[in-house]
N, C-alpha and C positions, 0 to 999 in steps of 0.2 A: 492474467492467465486464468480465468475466471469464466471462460466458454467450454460450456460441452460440445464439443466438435464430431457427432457422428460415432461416439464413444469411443475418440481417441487423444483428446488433449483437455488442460481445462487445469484448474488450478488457482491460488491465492496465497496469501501471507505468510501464512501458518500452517503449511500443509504437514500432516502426520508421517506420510506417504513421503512424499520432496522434500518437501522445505520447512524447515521450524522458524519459529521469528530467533531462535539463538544461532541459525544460520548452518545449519546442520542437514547434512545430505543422507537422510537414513531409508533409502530408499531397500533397503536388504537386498538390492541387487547386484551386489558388488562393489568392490571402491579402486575403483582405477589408482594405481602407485604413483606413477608420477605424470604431470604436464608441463610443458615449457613456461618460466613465469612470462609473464607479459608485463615487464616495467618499461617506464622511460631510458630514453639509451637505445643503441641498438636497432635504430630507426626509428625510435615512437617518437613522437613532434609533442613536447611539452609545453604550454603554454605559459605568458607568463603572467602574473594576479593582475586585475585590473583594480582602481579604485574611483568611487565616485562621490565627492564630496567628503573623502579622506584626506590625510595629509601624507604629503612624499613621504614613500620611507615607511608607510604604516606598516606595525605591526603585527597586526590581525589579516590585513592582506597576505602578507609573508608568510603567516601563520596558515592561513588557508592556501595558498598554492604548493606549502612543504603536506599539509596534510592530503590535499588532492593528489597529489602525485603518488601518498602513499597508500591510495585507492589500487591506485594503478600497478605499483610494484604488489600489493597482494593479490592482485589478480586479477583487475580488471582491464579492458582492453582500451576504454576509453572514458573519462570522467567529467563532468562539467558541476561548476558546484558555486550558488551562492549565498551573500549572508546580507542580513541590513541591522545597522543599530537603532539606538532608540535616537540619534540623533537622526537619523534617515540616510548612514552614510551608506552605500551600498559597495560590496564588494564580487568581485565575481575572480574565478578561476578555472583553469582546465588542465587537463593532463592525458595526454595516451593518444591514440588516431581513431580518426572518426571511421576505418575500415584499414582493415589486415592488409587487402592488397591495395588500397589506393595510397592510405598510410600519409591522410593529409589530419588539421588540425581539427580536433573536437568543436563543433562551434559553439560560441560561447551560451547562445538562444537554443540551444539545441529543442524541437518536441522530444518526448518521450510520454511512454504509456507509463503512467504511477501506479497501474495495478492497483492494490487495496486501498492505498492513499482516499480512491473512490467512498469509500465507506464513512470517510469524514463530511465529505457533499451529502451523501445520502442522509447522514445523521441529522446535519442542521437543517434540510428541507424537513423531516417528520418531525422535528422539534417544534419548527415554525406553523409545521401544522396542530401540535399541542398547545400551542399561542394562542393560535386563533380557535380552539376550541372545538376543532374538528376530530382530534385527536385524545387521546386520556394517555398516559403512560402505564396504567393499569388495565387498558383493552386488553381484550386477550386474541388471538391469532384466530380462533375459531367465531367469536365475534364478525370480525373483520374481515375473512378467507372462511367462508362456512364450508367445510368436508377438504380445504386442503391437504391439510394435517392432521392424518389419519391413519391408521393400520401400522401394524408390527410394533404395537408398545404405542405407536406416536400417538399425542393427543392434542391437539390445538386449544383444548378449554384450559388449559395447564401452562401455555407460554401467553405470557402479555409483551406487549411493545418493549417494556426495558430488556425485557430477556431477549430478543432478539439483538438489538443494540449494542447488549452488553456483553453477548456470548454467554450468558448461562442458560440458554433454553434445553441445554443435550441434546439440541437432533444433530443426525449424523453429518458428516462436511459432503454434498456431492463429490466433492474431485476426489478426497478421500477414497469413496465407492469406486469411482470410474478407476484410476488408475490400480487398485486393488486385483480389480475386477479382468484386468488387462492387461498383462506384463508387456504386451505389444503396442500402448497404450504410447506412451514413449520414448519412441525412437523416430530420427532425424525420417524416415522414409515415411513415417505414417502424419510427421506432422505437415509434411509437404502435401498429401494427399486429403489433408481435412484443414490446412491453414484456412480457407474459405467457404466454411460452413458452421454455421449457427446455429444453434438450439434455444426454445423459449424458456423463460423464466420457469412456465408453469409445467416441461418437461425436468429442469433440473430437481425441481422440488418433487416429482413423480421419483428417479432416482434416487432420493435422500427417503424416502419414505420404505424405501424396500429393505432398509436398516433398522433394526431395534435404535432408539436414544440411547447416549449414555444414560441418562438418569429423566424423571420427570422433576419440573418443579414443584416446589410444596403447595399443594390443594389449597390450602388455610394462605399461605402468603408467597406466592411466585412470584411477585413481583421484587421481593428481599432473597431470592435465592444466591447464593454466591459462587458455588461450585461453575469453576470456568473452561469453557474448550473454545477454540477457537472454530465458528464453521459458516464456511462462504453460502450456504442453504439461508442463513437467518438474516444476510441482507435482499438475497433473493426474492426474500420474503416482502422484505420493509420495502423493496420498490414497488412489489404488487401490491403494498397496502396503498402507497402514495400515490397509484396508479387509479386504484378503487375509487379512493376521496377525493380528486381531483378531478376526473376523468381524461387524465394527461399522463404521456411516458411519462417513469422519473426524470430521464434527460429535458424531457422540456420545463419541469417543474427546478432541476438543478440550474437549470439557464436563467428560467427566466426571477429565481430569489436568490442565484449567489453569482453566478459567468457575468449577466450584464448586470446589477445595479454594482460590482465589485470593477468593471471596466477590465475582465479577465481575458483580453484579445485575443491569450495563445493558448486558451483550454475550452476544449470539446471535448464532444461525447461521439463517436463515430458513429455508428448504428452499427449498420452489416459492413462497415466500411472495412477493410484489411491492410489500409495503410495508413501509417504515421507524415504528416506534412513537415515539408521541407521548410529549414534546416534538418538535419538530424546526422546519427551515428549509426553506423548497423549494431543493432543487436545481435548477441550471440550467445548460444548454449551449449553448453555439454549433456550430451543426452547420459543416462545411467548406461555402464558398460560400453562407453566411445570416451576413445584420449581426444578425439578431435574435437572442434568445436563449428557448430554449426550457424550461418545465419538462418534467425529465426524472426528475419525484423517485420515480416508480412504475417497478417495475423488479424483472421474476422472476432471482434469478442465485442457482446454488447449487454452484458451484465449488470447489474445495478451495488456489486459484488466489486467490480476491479475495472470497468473500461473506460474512464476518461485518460487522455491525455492532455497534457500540461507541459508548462516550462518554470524551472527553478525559481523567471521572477516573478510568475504567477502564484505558485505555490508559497512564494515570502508573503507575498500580497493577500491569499487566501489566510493564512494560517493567524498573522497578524492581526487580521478585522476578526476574525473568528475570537481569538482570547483578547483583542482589544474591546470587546462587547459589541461590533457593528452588525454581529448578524440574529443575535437571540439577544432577548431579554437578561438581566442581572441573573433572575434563580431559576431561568433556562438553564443556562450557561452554569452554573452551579449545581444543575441538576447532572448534566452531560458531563462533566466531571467528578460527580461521585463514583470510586473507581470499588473494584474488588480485584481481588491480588491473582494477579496474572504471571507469575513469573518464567514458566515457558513462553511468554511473548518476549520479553528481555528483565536481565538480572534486574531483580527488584522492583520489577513494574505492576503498576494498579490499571486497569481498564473497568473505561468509562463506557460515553454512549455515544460510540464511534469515535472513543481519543484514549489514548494512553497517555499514563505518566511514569517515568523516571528517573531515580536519584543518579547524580552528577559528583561524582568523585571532585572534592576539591571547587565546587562551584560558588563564582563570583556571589556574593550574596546582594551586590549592586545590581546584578545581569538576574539572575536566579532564586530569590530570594527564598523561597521553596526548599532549596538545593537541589533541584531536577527541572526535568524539563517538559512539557509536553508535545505528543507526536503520533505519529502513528505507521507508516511505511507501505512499502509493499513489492510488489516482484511482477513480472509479466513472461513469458518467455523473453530471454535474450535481456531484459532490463531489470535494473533495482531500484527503488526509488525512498528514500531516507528523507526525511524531515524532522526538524525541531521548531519552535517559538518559546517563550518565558512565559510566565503565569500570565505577567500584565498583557504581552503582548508587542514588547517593546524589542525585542531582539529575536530573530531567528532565522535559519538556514534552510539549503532544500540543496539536493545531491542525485543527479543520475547519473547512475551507474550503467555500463550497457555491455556487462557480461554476467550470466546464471549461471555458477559452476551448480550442475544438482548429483554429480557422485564423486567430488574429489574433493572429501570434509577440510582437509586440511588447509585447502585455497578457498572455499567457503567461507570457510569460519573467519580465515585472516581476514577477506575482502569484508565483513559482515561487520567483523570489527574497528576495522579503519574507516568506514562510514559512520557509526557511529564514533567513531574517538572526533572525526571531521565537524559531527555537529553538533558534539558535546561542547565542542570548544568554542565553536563559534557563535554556542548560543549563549553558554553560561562563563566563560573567557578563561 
């Protein structure tokens, strides 16, 4: 949800406006009282755990289709969810229907759009570009985007590449602006009328500039700032850098160092495309001030912020080579996980450079040894998309969702929850 549409839609992970990463609908527009829950039961088609190279009977199967299901009784309409261990056993699970009125089974492959999840591809392409020495971690924005960032406070000699990465730069979030800016921004009639227009990189970054930053970074050391906000403007940014040094979209620079040498068959980058490939689930939303819920499965976004789509066993496969070391170097990969404390992204989290980490109630110290987890997530209209892996690399899970409650906190928050309690477990046991 990461496209500026004509200046009426657009959005990401952590929106101040919509969406918090604590799963919070604080749109000050209202909060609708009640919805019908949407559990299994009742005509939803539950599915039942698959396992692959488990044994009958397993535990962790069971464990994951009681928890996927409890995706679904918090509020989601339909859920697909899987895991792999260190032995390579795979598990997968589903719960809910793959559409209100068809009200057949979630498929198991379902695509879906991962929203910010994005932001983790983009990190390790500009990583791999600091490999090869094209790159410094210490550039600064105006270096590399001479006069982008600029006017109303903003200064680009002030933010370097980590800051960007790492959300401490303080420029302001676009979507933030836009839906501020628009209370008609929002609503089920205006996303139908902009579902299929697209806006450039270098318009959303014109939008973010017509805001004071929160703050600058420190003149003498920006690149050690810590002060954190979450804002879809600073990957924005990072794909027109990688754009610059390359002279390639980021999509094709994400394809051609992580989709093919990783054999990621069911993850692209659409462009202007507006549709999700079959398999899939409709997506749905609740707009601010509607009990109803809308499909919102159609939808142009091609951001370098939030537009790839994926499938769950892609997403194990990505997350895995990532903290197994197959795609950065040892103190790459140590550098993208020096975190600074994020805890508006979730209770207890540190972010990195394009990864978060956190701690694990009760976690396996065989599975987790850390006692947390690494992840990152994200939202698109209509989808949620939840992931974990273990430090090593050897365990982890991926979960869509394919309902955005964004003004009724209370089905929010559960559904926000039950995602993660699903790949808490399945990561760390």
């Amino acid at each position: 949800m990461d496209a500026v549409r004509n200046g009426g839609s657009g959005g990401g992970r952590s929106r101040r406006t919509v969406w918090t990463r604590a799963g919070l609908a604080v749109t000050g527009l209202g909060t609708i009282a009640a919805v019908a829950l949407l559990a299994p039961g009742g005509g939803a088609a539950a599915g039942a755990a698959e396992q692959h190279g488990a044994g009958h009977g397993d535990r962790f199967a069971r464990q994951l289709q009681r928890d996927t299901e409890a995706v679904v009784t918090a509020g989601a309409t339909g859920v697909t969810a899987a895991s792999v261990d260190a032995a390579g056993a795979r598990r997968t699970a589903r719960a809910g229907v793959d559409d209100l009125e068809r009200r057949g089974e979630v498929p198991g492959n379902a695509y879906y759009r991962i929203g910010s999840d994005t932001k983790t591809f983009v990190s390790v392409v500009t990583l791999q570009l600091v490999q090869e020495g094209k790159l410094a971690l210490d550039d600064t924005v105006e270096e590399l985007l001479p006069g982008v960032v600029t006017g109303n406070g903003n200064d680009g000699a002030r933010i370097t590449v980590t800051d960007l990465l790492r959300h401490t730069s303080g420029l302001a979030n676009y979507t933030d602006i836009l839906f501020l800016s628009d209370p008609e921004a929002l609503t089920p009639e205006n996303y139908r009328e902009t579902r299929f227009a697209i806006s450039t990189a270098e318009e959303k970054v014109a939008l973010a500039m017509t805001e004071a930053p929160g703050w600058l970074p420190d003149a003498d050391d920006p690149r050690g700032e810590t002060r954190w906000s979450y804002s879809n403007t600073n990957y924005v940014l990072a794909g027109m850098i990688i754009e610059k040094l390359t002279g390639h979209p980021w999509e094709q620079e994400v394809h051609e160092r992580i989709i093919e040498p990783l054999g990621l068959r069911h993850t692209l980058t659409p462009g202007s495309g507006a549709y999700v490939p079959q398999p899939t689930a409709t997506g749905y939303m609740q707009f601010p001030g509607r009990e109803e819920l809308t499909d919102t499965s159609v939808l142009a976004d091609a951001g370098a912020d939030g537009a790839i789509i994926s499938t769950t066993a892609d997403m194990n496969t990505f997350l895995r080579a990532l903290l197994g070391g197959e795609l950065l170097e040892p103190a790459t990969l140590e550098a993208m996980k020096d975190t600074v404390p994020a805890e508006e992204f979730a209770p207890g989290a540190g972010y990195g450079l394009g990864i978060a980490w956190r701690p694990v109630e009760g976690a396996d110290p065989a599975r987790c040894a850390d006692g947390g987890l690494w992840f990152h997530g994200g939202t698109s209209f209509g989808t949620v998309s939840e992931a974990g892996v273990s430090a090593d690399g050897r365990h982890s899970a991926a979960v869509a969702e394919f309902t955005l409650w964004l003004d009724d906190r209370e089905k929010a928050e559960a559904q926000f929850r039950a995602g993660l309690d699903l790949v808490n477990r399945a990561v760390c046991g």
